[in-house]
C-alpha positions as CSV (number, residue, x, y, z in Angstrom):
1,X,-8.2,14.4,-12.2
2,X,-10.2,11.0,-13.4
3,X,-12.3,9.8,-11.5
4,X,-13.2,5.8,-11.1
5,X,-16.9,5.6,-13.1
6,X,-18.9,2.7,-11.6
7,X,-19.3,1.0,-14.5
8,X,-19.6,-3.1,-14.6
9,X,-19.8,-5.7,-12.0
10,X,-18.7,-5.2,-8.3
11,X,-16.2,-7.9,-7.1
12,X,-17.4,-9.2,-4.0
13,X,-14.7,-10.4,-1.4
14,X,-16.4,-13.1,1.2
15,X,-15.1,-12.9,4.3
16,X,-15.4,-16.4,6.7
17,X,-14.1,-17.6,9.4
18,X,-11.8,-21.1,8.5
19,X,-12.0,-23.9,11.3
20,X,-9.2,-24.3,12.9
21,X,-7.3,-20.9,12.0
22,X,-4.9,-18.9,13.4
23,X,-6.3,-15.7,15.8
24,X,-4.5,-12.9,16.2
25,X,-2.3,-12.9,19.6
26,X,-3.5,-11.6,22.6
27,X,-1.9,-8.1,24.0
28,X,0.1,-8.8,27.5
29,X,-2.0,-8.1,30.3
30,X,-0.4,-6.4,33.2
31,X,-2.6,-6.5,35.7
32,X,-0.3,-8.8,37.4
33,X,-3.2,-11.6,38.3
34,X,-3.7,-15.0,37.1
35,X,-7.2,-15.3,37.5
36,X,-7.8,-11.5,35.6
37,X,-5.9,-12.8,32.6
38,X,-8.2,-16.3,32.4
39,X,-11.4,-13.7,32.8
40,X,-9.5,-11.4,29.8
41,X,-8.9,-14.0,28.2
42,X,-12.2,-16.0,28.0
43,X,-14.5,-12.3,27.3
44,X,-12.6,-12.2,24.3
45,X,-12.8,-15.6,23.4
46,X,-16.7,-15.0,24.0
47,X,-16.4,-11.7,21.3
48,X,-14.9,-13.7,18.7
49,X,-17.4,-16.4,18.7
50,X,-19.9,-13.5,18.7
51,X,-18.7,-11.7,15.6
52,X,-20.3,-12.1,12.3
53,X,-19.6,-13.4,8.7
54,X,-18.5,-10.2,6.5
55,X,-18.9,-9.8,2.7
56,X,-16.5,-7.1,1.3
57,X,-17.4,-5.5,-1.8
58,X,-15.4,-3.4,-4.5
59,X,-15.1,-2.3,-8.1
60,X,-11.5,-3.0,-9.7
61,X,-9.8,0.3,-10.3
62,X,-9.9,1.4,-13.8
63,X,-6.9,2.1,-16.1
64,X,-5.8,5.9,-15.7
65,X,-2.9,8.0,-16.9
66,X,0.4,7.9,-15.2
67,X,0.1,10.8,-13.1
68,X,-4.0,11.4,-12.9
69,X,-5.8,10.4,-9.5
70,X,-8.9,7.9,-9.6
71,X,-11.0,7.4,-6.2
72,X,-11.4,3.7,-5.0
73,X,-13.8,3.0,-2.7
74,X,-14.7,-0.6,-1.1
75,X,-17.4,-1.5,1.3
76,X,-17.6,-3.9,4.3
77,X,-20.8,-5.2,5.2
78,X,-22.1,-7.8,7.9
79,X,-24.3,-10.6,7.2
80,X,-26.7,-13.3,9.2
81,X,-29.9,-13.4,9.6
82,X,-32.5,-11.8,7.4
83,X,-28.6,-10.4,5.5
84,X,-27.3,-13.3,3.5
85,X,-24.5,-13.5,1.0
86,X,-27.3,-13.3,-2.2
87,X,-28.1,-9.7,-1.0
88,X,-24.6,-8.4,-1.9
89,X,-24.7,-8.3,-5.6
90,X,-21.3,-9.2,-7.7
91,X,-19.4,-12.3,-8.1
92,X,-17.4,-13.6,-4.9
93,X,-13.8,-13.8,-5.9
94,X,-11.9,-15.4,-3.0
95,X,-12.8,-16.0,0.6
96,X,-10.6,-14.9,3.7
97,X,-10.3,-15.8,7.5
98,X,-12.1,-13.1,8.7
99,X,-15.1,-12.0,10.7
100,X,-16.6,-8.7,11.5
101,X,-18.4,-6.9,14.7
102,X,-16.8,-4.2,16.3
103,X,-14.2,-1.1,15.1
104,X,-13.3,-2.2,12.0
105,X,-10.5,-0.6,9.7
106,X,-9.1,-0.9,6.7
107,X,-5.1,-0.4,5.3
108,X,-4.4,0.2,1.5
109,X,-1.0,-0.1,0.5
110,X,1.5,-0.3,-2.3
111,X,4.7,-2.7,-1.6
112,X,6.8,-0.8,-4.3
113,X,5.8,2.7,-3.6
114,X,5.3,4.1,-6.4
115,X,1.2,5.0,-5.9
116,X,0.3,7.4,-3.8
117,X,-2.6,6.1,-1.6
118,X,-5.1,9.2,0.1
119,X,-7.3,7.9,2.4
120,X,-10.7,10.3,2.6
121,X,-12.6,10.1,5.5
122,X,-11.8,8.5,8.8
123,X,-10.1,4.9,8.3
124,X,-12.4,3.0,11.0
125,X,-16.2,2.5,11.3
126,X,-18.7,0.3,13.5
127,X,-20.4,-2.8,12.6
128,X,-22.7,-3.9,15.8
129,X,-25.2,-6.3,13.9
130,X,-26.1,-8.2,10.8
131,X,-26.8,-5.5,7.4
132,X,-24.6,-2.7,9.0
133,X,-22.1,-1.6,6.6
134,X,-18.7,0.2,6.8
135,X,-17.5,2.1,3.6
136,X,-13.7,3.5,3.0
137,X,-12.5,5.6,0.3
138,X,-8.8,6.3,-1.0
139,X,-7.7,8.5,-3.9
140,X,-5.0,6.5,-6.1
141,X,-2.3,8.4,-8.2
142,X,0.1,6.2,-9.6
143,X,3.5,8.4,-10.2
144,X,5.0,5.8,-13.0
145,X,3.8,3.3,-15.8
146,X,3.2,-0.2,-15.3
147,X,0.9,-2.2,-13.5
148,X,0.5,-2.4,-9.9
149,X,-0.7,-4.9,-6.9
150,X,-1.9,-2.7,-3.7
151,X,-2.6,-4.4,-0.8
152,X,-5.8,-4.5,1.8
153,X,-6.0,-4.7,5.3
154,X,-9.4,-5.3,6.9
155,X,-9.0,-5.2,10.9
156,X,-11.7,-6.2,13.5
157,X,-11.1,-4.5,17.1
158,X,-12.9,-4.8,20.5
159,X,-14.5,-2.0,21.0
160,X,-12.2,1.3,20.8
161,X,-10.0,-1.1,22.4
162,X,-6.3,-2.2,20.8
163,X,-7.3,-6.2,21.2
164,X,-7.5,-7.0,18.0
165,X,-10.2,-9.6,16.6
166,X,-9.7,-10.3,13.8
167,X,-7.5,-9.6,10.8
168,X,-7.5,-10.4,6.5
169,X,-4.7,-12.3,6.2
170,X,-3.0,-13.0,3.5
171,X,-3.8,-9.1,2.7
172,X,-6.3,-8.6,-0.2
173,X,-4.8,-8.1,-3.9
174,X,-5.9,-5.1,-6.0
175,X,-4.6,-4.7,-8.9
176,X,-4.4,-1.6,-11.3
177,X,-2.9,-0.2,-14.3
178,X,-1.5,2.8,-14.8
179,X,-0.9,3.9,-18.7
180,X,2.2,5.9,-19.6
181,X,1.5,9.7,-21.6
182,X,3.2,11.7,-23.9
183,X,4.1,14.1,-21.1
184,X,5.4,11.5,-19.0
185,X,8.3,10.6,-21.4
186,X,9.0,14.3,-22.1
187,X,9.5,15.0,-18.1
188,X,11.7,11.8,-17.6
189,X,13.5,12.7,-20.8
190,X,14.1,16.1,-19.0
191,X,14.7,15.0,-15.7
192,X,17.9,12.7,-17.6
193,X,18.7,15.2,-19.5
194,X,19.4,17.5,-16.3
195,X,20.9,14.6,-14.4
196,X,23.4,14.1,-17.3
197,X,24.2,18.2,-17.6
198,X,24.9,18.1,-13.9
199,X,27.2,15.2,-14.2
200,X,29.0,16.8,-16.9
201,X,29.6,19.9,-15.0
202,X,30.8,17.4,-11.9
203,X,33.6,16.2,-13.8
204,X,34.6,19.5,-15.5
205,X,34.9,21.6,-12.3
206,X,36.7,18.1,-10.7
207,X,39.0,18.6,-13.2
208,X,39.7,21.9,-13.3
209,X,40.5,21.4,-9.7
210,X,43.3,18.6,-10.2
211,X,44.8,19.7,-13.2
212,X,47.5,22.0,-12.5
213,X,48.5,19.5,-9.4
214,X,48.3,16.4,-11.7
215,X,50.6,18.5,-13.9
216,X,53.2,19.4,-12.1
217,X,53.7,16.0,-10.8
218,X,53.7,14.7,-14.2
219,X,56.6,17.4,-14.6
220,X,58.7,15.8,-11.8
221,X,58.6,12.8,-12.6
222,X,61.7,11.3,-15.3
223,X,61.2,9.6,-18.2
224,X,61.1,9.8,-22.0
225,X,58.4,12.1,-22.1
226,X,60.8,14.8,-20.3
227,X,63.0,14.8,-22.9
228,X,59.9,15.2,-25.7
229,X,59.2,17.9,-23.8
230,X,62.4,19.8,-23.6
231,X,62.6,19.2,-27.1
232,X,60.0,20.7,-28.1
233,X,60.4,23.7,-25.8
């Protein structure tokens, strides 16, 4: 099983909040009074103001074998104050609507399927001031060829709460490449080859079943091949 080798430069993901940008929907409240939901609603107005700007950090996965599992791991961290953006070493990539402070969690995903994502370790951490850090590790086995865009999620929460803060959004690309073997392309060649052999044997045991009933309504029916046949008999 390979291993991702930390080799090269991390790629550092900013994470900032953009004036003006959507927040994530309240949850209802159901406390059936007016004047609880304002309060609700302005505490965590006051949290989000409150969080902090959040630099995410991460090495590219490496190109592995169809088949062969590599461990990805990626690393939140909150900055301000005496943490600035210059302490997180890499190159910043893209920036994203987000801000940290709280239960944070992370989602890695493959739209198509065909990698199998492991998360290790708990998917949620705490981040209650400016240099705490959150990390989160997956194991990645792609199960074909080809190259592959997996998707990351970074969620804020209140507390151990389910109001969310804060969310990546769009998601956060990571791409990978997964190389095809020698003992790939024998097992698919096998796996068509059986495919073919049981279709094969479908349509021999289907038509073992309908031949003597196709036959003898072939023999009650008239025409010139009747009389070929009495002929010949």
């Amino acid at each position: 099983m390979a291993t991702a080798v930390t080799i090269g430069l991390f790629a550092v993901l900013t994470l900032s909040v953009r004036s003006g940008g959507e927040l994530p929907l309240l949850p209802d409240f159901d406390s059936g009074s007016d004047g609880n939901q304002v309060i609700f609603e302005k505490e965590v107005a006051e949290d989000r103001k409150s969080l902090f700007d959040g630099v995410l950090s991460y090495q590219p996965p490496e190109t592995v074998d169809v088949g062969d599992t590599l461990e990805f791991p990626a690393r939140l961290r909150a900055i301000g104050g005496d943490t600035s953006r210059e302490s997180v070493p890499g190159i910043v990539v893209a920036r994203r609507s987000l801000r940290v402070g709280g239960v944070e969690k992370a989602y890695l995903s493959e739209p198509g399927k065909d990698v199998d994502i492991e998360p290790l370790g708990s998917p949620s951490g705490t981040i209650a001031a400016p240099g705490d850090e959150v990390e989160w590790r997956w194991n990645l086995t792609p199960r074909k060829p080809g190259e592959y865009t997996l998707k990351l999620v970074v969620e804020t929460y209140r507390g151990d709460s389910d109001v969310l803060l804060a969310r990546t959004s769009p998601p956060i690309d990571i791409t990978m490449s997964a190389r095809n073997t020698w003992s790939f392309r024998i097992k698919s060649a096998q796996n068509w080859l059986i495919g073919l052999a049981a279709l094969l044997a479908a349509l021999t045991t289907l038509g073992a079943v309908f031949r003597r009933p196709l036959a003898a309504i072939f023999r009650r029916v008239p025409g010139p091949w009747r009389k070929k046949d009495h002929q010949q008999r």
